[in-house]
C-alpha positions as CSV (number, residue, x, y, z in Angstrom):
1,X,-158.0,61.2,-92.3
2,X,-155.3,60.5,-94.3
3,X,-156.5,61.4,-98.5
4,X,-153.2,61.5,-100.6
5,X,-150.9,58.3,-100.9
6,X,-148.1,61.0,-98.8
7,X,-150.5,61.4,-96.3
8,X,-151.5,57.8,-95.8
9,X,-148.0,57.2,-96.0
10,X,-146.7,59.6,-93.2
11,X,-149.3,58.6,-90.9
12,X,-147.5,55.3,-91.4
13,X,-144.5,55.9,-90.1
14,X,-146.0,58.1,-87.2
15,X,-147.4,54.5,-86.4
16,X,-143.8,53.1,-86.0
17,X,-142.4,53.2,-82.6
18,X,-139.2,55.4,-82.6
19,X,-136.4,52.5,-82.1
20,X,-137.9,51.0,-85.1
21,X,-137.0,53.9,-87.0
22,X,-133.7,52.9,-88.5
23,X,-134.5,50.0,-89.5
24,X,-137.6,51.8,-91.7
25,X,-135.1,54.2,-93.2
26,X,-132.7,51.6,-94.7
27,X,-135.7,49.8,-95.8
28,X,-137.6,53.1,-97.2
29,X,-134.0,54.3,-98.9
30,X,-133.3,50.8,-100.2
31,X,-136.5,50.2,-102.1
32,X,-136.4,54.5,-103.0
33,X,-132.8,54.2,-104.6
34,X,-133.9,50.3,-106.8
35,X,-137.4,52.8,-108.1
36,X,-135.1,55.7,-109.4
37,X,-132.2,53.7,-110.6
38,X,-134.3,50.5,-112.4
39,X,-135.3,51.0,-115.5
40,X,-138.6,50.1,-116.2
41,X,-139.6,46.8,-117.7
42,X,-142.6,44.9,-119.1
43,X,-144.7,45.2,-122.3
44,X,-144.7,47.9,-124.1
45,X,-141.6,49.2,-122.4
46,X,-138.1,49.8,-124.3
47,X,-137.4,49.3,-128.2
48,X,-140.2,48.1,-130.4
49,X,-139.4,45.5,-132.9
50,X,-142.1,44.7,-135.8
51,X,-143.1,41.2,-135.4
52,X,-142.2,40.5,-131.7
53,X,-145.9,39.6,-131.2
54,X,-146.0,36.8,-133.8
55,X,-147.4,34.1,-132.6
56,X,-148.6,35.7,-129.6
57,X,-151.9,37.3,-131.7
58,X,-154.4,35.0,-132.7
59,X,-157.2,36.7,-135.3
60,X,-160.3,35.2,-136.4
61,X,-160.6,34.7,-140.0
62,X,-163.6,36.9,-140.3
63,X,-162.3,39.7,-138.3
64,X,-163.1,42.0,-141.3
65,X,-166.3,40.5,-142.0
66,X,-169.2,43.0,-141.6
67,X,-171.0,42.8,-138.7
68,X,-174.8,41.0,-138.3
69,X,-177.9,43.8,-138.7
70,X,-178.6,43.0,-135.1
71,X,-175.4,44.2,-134.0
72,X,-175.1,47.1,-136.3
73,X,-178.2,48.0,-135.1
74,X,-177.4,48.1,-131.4
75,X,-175.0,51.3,-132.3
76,X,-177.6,53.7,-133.5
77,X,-179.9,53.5,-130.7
């Protein structure tokens, strides 16, 4: 039973019939070489600018506003 993503992975391609093979390789060193050469994207990624998010952030106007005794309450149980 395959337990590591290698494993899993290996017991893949022991699952591909042998002519098929090649056409795994250039496929498997393809999608290998676009991983390590990309650089990676998305948020949170790269150079940080202050106030890239405005307008994205929405905060209610009593976000500071202390919390009901109910609520409060609920944290020291």
């Amino acid at each position: 039973m395959a337990t590591t993503y290698r494993d899993r992975l290996i017991a893949d391609i022991d699952e591909v019939p042998k002519s098929k093979l090649p056409q795994l390789y250039a496929i498997v060193h393809t999608i290998k070489e676009q991983l390590l050469t990309t650089a990676p994207t998305g948020p949170g990624v790269g150079k940080r600018c202050l106030g890239s998010a405005k307008g994205h952030v929405w905060m209610a106007d009593d976000f500071n506003a202390p919390l009901p005794d109910e609520i409060v309450d609920e944290f020291y149980k």
